[in-house]
SEVEXTOR-412735 format. One record per residue: y, z negated, x negated of N, C-alpha, C, O in turn; residue number from 1. Coordinates in pm, 1 decimal, padded with zeros to 6 digits. Atoms other than C-alpha are relative to their C-alpha. Example, Ala and Ser with C-alpha at 12.3 -4.5 7.8 and 13.67 -1.06 7.14 Angstrom:
+----------+----------+----------+----------+----------+----------+----------+----------+----------+----------+----------+----------+-----+
!      npy !      npz !      npx !     capy !     capz !     capx !      cpy !      cpz !      cpx !      opy !      opz !      opx ! num !
+----------+----------+----------+----------+----------+----------+----------+----------+----------+----------+----------+----------+-----+
! -00119.0 !  00000.0 ! -00089.0 ! -00450.0 ! -00780.0 ! -01230.0 !  00120.0 !  00000.0 ! -00090.0 !  00118.1 ! -00066.5 ! -00193.6 !   1 !
! -00119.0 !  00006.0 !  00082.0 ! -00106.0 ! -00714.0 ! -01367.0 !  00109.0 ! -00073.0 !  00077.0 !  00219.8 ! -00089.9 !  00026.1 !   2 !
+----------+----------+----------+----------+----------+----------+----------+----------+----------+----------+----------+----------+-----+
***
This chain:
+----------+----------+----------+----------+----------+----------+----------+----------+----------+----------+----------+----------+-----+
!      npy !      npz !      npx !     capy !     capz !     capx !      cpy !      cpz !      cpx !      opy !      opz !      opx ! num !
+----------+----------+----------+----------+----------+----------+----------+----------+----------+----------+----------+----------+-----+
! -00111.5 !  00074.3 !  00056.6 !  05269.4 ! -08576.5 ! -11501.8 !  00093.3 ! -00043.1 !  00112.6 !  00156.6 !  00030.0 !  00188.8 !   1 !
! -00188.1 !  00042.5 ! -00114.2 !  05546.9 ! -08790.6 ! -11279.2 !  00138.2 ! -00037.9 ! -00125.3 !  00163.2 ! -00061.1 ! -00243.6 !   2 !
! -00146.5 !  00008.1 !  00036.8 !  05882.9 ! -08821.4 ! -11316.7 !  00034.4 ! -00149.3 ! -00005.9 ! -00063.1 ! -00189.8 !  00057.4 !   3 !
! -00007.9 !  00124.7 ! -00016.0 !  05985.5 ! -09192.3 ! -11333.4 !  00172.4 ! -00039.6 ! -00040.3 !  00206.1 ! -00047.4 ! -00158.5 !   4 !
! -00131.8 !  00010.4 !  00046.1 !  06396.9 ! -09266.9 ! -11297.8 ! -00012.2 ! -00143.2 !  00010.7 ! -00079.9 ! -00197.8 !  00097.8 !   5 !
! -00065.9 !  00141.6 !  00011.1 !  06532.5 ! -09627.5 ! -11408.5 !  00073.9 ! -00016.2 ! -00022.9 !  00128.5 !  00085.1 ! -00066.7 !   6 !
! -00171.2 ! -00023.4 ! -00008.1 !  06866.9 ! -09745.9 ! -11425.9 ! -00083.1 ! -00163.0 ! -00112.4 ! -00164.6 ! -00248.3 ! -00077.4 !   7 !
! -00001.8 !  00115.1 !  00090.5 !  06870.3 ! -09998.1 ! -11786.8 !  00148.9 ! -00022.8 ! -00039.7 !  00227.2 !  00068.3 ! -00066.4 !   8 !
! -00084.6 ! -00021.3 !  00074.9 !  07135.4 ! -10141.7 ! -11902.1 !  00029.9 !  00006.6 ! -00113.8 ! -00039.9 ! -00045.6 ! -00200.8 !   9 !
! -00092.1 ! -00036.7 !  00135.1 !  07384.1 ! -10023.1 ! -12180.9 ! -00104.3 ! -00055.9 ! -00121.7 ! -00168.9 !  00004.6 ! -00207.2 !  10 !
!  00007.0 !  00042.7 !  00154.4 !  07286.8 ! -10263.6 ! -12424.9 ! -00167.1 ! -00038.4 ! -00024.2 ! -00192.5 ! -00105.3 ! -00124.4 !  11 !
!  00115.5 ! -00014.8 ! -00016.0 !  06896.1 ! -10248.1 ! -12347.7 ! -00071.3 !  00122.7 ! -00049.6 ! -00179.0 !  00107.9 ! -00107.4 !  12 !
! -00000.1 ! -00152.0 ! -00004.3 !  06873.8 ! -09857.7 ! -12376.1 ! -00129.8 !  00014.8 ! -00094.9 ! -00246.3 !  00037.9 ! -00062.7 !  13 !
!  00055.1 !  00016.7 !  00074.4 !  06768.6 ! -09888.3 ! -12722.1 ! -00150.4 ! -00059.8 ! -00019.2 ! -00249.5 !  00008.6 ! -00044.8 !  14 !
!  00145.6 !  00097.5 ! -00102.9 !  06474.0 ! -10121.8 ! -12629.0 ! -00074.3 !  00068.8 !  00075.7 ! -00180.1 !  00101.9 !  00022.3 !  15 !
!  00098.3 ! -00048.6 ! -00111.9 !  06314.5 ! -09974.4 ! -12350.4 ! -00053.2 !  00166.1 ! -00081.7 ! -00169.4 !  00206.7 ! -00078.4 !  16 !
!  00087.9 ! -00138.0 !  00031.2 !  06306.6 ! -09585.2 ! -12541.2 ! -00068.7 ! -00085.7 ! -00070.8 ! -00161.7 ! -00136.5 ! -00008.1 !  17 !
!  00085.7 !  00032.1 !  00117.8 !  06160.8 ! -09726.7 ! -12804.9 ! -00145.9 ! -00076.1 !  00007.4 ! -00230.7 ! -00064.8 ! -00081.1 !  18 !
!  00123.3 !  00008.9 ! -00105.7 !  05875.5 ! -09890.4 ! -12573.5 ! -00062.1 !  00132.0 !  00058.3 ! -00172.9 !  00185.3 !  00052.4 !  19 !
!  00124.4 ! -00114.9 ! -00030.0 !  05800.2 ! -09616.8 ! -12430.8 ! -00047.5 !  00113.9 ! -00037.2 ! -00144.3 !  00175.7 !  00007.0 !  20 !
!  00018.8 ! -00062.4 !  00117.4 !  05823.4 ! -09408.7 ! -12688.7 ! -00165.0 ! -00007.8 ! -00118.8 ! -00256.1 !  00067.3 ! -00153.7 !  21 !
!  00161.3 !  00092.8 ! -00005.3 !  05542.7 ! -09649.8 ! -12824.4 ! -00143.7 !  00038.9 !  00068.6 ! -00256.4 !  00064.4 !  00026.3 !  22 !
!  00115.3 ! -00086.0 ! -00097.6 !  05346.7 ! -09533.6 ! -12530.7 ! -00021.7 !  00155.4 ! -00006.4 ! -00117.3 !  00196.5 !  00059.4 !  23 !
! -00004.9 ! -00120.6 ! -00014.3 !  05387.8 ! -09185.2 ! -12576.9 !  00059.8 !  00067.9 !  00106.4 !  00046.8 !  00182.9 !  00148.3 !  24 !
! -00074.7 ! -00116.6 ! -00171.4 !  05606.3 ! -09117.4 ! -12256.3 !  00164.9 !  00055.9 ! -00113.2 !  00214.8 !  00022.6 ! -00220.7 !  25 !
! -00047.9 ! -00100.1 !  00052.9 !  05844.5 ! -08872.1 ! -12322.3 !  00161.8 ! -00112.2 !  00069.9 !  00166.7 ! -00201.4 !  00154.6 !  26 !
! -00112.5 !  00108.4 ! -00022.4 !  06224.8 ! -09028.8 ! -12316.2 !  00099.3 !  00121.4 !  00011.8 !  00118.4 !  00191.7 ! -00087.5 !  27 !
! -00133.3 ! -00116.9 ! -00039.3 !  06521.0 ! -08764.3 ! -12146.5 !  00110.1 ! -00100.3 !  00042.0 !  00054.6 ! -00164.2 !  00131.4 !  28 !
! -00096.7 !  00090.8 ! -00022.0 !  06835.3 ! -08998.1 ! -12095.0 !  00139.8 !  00069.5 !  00077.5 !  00221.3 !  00148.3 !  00029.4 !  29 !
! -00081.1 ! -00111.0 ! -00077.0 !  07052.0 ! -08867.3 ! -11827.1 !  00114.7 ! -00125.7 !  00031.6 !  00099.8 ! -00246.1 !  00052.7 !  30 !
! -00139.8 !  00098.8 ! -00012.1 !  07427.0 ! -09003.8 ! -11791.0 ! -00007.7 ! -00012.3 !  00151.3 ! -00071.5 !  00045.1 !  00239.5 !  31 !
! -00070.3 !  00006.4 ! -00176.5 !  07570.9 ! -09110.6 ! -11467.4 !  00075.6 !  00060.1 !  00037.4 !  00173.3 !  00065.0 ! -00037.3 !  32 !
! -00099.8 ! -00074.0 ! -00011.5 !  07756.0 ! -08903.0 ! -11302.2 !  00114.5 ! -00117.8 !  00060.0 !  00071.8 ! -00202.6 !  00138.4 !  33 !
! -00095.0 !  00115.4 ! -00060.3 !  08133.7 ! -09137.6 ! -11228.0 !  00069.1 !  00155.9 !  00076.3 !  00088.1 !  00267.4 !  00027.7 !  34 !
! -00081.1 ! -00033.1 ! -00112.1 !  08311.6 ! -09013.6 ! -10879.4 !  00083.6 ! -00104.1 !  00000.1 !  00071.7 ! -00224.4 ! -00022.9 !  35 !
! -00087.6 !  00063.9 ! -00077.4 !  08598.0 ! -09086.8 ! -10761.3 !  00024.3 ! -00076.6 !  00092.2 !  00007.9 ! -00016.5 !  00198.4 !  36 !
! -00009.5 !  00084.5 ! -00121.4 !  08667.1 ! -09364.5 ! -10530.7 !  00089.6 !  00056.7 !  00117.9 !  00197.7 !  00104.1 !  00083.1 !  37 !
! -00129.1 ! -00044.7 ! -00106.0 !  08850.3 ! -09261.8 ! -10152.1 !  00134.4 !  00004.5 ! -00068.3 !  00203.0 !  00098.9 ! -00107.3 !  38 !
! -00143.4 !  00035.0 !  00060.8 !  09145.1 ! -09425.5 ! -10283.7 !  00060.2 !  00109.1 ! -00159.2 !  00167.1 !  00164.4 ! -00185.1 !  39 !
! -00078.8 ! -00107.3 !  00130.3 !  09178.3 ! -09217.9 ! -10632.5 ! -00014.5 !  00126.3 !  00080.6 !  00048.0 !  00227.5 !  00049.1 !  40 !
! -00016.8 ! -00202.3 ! -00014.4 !  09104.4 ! -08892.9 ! -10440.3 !  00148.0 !  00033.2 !  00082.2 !  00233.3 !  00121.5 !  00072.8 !  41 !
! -00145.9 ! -00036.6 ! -00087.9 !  09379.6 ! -08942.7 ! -10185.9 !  00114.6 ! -00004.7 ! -00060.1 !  00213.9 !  00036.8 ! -00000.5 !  42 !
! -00091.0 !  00010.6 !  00140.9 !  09594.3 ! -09004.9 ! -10505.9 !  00013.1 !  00100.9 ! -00061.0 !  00119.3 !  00145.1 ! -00105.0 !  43 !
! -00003.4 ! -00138.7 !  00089.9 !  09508.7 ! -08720.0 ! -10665.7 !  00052.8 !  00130.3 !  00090.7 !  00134.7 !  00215.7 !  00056.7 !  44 !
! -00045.8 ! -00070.5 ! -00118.0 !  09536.3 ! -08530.7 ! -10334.0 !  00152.9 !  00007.1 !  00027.1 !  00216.5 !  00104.3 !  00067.6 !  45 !
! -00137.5 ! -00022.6 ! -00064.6 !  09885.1 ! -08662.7 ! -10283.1 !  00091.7 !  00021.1 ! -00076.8 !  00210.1 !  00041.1 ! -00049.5 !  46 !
! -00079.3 ! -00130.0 !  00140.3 !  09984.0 ! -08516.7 ! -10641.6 !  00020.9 !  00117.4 ! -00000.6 !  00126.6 !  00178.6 ! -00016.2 !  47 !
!  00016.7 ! -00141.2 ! -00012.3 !  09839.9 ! -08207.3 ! -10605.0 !  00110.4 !  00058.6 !  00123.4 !  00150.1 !  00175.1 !  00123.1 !  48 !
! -00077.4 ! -00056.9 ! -00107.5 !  10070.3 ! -08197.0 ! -10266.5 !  00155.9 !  00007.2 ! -00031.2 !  00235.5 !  00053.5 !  00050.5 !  49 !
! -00080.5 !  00020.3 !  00044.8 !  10354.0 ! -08272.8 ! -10500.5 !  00097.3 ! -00097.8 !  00073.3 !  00219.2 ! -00081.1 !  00074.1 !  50 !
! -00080.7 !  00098.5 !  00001.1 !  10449.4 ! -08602.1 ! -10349.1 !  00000.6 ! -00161.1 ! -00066.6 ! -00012.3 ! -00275.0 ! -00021.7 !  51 !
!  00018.7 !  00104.6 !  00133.0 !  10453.5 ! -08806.5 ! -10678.3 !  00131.9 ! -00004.7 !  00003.4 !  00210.5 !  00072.1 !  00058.7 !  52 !
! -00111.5 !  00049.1 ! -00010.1 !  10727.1 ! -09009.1 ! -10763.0 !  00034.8 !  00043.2 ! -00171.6 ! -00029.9 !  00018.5 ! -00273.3 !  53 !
! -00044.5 ! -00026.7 !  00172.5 !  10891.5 ! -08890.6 ! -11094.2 !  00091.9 ! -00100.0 ! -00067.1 !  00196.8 ! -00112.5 ! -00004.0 !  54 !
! -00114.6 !  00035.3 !  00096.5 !  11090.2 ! -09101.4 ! -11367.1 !  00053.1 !  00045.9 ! -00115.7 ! -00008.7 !  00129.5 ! -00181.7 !  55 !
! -00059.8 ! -00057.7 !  00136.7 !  11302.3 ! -09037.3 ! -11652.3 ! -00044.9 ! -00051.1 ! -00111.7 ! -00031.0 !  00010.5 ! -00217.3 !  56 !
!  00030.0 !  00100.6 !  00130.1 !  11143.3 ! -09355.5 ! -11886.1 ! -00078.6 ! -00054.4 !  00099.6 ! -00081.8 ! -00045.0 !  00222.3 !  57 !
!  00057.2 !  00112.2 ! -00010.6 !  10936.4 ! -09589.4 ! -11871.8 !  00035.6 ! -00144.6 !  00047.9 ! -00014.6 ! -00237.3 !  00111.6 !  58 !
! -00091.9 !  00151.6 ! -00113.9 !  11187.8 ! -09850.1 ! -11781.6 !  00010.9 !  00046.7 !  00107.3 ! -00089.0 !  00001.3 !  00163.2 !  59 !
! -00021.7 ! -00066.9 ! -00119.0 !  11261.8 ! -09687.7 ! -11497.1 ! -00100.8 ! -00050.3 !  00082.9 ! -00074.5 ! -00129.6 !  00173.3 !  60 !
!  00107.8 ! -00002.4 ! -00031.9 !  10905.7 ! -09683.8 ! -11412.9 ! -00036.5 ! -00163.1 !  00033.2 ! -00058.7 ! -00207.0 !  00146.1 !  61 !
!  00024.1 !  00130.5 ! -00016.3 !  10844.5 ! -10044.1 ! -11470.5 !  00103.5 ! -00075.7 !  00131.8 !  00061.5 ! -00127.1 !  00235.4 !  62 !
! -00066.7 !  00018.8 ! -00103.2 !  11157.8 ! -10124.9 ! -11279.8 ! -00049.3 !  00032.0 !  00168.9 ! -00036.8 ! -00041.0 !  00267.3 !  63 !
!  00012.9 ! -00040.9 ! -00154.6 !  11054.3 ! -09956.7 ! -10964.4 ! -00142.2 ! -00054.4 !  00054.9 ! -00192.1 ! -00015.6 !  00160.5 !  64 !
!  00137.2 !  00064.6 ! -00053.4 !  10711.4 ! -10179.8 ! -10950.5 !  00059.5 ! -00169.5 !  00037.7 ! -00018.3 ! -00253.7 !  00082.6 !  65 !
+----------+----------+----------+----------+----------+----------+----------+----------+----------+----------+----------+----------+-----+
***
């Protein structure tokens, strides 16, 4: 037996098990794992270091963009 990974998309999914299903191959559907980009980690990093900017509202918030 091999292993055989393919990347389908979303709105295909449906389609393709059901082909090979047809064939008798066996269908395990494994998510993607989503990482973080540099940029969100050093974000998250520079929370965790507690230098986030705090407001009182939401105006506030908007204001200061």
């Amino acid at each position: 037996m091999q292993t055989l990974e393919i990347k389908v998309p979303e709105n295909k999914t449906q389609q393709v098990k059901a082909f090979l299903k047809e064939l008798g191959v066996t269908v395990k559907v494994k998510k993607e794992e989503k990482k973080p980009n540099a940029e969100t980690i050093a974000a998250m990093d520079e929370l965790k270091a507690g230098k986030g900017k705090r407001f009182k509202d939401v105006d506030e918030l908007f204001n200061s963009i």
